[in-house]
KEMARGU-799331 format. One record per residue (C-alpha): x, y, z; residue in three letters. Coordinates in steps of 0.02 Angstrom, whole numbers, plus 32768, in hexadecimal, padded with zeros to 4 digits. Layout:
BEGIN
XYZALA
...
This chain:
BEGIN
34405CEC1F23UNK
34D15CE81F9AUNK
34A05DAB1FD0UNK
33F05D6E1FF9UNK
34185CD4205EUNK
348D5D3E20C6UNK
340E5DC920D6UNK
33905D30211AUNK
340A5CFA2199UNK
34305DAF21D1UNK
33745DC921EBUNK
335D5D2A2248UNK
33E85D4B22B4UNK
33955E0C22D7UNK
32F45D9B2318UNK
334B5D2D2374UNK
33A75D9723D7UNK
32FC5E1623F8UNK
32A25D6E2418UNK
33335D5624A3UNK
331B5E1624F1UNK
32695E1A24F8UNK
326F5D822563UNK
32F85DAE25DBUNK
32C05D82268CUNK
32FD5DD62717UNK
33535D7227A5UNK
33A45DAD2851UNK
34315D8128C4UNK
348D5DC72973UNK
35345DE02993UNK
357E5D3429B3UNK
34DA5CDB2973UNK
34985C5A28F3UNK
34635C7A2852UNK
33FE5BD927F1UNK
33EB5BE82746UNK
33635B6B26D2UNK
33435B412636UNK
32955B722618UNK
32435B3625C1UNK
328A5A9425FDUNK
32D65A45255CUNK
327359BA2529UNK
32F5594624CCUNK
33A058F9250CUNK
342159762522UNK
34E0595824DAUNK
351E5A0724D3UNK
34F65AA12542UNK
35455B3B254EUNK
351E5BD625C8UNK
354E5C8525A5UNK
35785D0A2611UNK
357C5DBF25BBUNK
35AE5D9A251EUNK
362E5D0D256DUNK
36225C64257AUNK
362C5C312620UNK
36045B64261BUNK
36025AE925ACUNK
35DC5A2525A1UNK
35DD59AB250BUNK
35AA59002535UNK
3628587F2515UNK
36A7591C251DUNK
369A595625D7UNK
367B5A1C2609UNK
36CB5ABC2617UNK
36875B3826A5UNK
36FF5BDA26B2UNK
36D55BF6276EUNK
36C85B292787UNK
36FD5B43283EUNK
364C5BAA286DUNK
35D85B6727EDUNK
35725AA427D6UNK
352F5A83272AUNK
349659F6271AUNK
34C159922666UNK
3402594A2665UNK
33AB59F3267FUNK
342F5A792648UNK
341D5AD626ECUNK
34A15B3A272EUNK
34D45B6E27D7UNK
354D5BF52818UNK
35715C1428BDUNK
35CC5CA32926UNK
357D5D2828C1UNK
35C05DE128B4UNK
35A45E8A2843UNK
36205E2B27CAUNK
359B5DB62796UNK
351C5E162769UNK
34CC5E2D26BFUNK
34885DB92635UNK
34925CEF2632UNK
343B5C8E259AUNK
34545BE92587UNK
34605B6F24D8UNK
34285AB324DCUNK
34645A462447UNK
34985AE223D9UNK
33EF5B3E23FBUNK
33E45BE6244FUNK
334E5BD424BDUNK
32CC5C4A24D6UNK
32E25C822585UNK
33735CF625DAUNK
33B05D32267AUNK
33D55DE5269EUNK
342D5DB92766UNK
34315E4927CFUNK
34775E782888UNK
34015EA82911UNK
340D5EB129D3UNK
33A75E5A2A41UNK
32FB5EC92A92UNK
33115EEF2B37UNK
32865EE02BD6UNK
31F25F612B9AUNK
317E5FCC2C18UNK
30D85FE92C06UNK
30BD60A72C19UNK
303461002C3CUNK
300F61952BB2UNK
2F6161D62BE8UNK
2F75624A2C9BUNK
2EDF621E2CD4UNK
2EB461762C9FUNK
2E2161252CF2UNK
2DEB61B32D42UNK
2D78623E2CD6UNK
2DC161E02C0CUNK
2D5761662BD1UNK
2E0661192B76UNK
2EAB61032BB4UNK
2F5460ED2B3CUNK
2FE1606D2B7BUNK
308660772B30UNK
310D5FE12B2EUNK
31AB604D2B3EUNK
325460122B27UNK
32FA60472AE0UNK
32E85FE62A21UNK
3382603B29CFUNK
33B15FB9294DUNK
334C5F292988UNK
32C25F412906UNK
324F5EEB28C8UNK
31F45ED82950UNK
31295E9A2971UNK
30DE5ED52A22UNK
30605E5C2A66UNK
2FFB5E8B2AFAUNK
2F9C5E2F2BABUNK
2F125E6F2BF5UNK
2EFE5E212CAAUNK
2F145D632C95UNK
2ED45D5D2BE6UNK
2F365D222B52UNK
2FC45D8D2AF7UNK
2F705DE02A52UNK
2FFC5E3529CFUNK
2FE45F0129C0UNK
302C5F8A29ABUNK
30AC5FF62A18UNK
300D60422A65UNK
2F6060132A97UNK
2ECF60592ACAUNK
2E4E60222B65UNK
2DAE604E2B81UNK
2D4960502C39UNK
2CBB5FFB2BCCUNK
2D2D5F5D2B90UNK
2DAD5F5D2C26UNK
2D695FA42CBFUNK
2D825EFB2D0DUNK
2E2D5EEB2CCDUNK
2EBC5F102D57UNK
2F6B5EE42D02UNK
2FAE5F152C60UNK
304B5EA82C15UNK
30A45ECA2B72UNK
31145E522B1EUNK
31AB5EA22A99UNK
31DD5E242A11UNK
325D5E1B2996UNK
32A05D93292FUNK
33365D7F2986UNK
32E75D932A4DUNK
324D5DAF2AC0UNK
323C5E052B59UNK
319B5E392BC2UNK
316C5EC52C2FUNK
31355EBE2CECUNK
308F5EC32CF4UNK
30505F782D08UNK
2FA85F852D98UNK
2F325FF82D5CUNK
2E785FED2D96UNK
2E02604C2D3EUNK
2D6D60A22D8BUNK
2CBF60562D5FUNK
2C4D60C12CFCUNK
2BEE60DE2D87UNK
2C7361152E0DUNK
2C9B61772D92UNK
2BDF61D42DA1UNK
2BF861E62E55UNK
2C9862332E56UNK
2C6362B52DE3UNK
2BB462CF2E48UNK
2C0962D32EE8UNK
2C8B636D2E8EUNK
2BE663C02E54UNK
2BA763C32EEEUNK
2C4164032F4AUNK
2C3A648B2EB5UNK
2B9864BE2EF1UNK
2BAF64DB2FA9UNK
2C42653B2F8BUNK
2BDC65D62F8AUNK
2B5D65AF300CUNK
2C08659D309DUNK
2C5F6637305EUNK
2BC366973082UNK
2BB7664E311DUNK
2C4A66933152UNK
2C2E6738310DUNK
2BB36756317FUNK
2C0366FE3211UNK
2C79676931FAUNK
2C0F681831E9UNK
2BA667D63293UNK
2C4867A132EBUNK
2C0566F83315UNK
2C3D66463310UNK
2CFB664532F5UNK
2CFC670232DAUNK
2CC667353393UNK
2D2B67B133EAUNK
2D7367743483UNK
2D5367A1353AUNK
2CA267F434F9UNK
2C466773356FUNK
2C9367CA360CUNK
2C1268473664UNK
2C1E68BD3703UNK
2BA5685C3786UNK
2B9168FA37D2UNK
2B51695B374DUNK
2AFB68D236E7UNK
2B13694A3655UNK
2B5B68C435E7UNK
2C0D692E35C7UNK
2CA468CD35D2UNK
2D1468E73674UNK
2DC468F53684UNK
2E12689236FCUNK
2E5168D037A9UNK
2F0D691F3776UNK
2FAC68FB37F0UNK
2FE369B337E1UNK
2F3F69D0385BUNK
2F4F6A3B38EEUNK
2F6169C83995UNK
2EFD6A0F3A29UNK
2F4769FC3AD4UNK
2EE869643AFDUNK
2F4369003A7AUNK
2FDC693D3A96UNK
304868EB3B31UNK
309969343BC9UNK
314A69573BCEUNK
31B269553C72UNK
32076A003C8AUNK
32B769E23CE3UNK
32BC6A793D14UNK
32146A823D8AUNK
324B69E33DD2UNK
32E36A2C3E16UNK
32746AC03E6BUNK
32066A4A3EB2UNK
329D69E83EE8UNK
32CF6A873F4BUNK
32286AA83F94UNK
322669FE3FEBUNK
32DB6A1E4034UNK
């Protein structure tokens, strides 16, 4: 009888305990931060004895009529009417599992405390080259460095509307958002929240859109029509291909040919050539006179 009652209260204790696991909550803290712990369910009868554990440990204890015991007293606040406990000037020291017993009774809800950093300011980056122009969809990122800051929920603003939780990503259409200009994301953790600058993107209407690729069309097809322009511009050597000095003629001839103009190295007849005084003769005629 004695083996069975034992083997009862072994099994018991096996589904207490797995009760206890599969209802471990998860619960975060900074560097230097709070960390406020509940009884939840809230107990629903007067409290005279609770006890918190810590890993295994007990860290605080209170017995009404008896006082308390907190090991880290100097950092911590415990509430005798609700069982809540309070520990400030949190580190990696103090993470792991908290559970919590009112009036001898384990209850149903845990605490697995971990350490995360703060997110820092996110930027909403553009992944699509050419968004707005030819796509029909565009894909924003919010970018920022998250090592050790997770969880984390992205929420994002389009223009002045209101902030709607997404993903990392999202995707915008020129059907849905053409008249959209700004794109904001917002990074979230439990711990912090930080948003991006807004990021101005305007989208091209559908039907600018049309135009642009008409006008490129168009351009497309002229192409040819100019390069055998030239071709033949050039083969007639007309327009900018004309040779120079061609429209020079010989008025005396009327012949059309071009004419070379008059060179320096030209003989100079005797009319065009001045006089020189001789000194010579002048003496002689110096003499005759005498």
């Amino acid at each position: 009888m004695m083996g069975k009652l034992t083997g009862l209260c072994g099994l018991l204790l096996v589904l207490n305990v797995a009760l206890t696991e599969d209802t471990v909550t998860p619960v975060y803290f900074t560097d230097g931060g709070d960390l406020t712990l509940k009884v939840r369910p809230a107990f629903p009868g007067h409290i005279n004895i609770i006890v918190w554990i810590f890993n295994g440990n007990l860290l605080a204890e209170w017995v009404e009529d008896e006082g308390d015991y907190i090991r880290i007293k100097s950092r911590a606040t415990l509430t005798t009417e609700t069982g809540q406990l309070i520990i400030n000037k949190m580190s990696k020291e103090d993470e792991g599992v908290y559970s919590v017993e009112i009036n001898n009774r384990v209850q149903s809800e845990s605490y697995q405390a971990k350490l995360i950093k703060k997110v820092q300011k996110p930027k909403v980056v553009e992944r699509t080259s050419i968004c707005g122009a030819i796509d029909r969809s565009c894909r924003f990122s919010c970018d920022s460095d998250t090592t050790e800051a997770e969880p984390i929920t992205y929420s994002w603003k389009k223009g002045d509307g209101e902030w709607k939780v997404s993903g990392k990503d999202i995707t915008i259409t020129r059907e849905y958002d053409s008249g959209v200009k700004t794109f904001t994301c917002r990074m979230e953790n439990p711990v912090s929240q930080e948003e991006s600058d807004p990021l101005y993107k305007e989208l091209f209407p559908y039907h600018a859109v049309v135009a642009i690729i008409v006008l490129l069309m168009a351009g497309a097809m002229a192409l040819p029509v100019v390069v055998a322009g030239l071709v033949v511009a050039w083969i007639k050597k007309t327009g900018p291909f004309k040779k120079q000095g061609t429209n020079i003629t010989d008025p005396a001839h009327g012949n059309g040919q071009p004419t070379s103009p008059p060179s320096d190295s030209s003989p100079k007849t005797a009319e065009t050539i001045p006089l020189q005084d001789n000194p010579q003769d002048t003496k002689s005629d110096a003499k005759e006179t005498a």
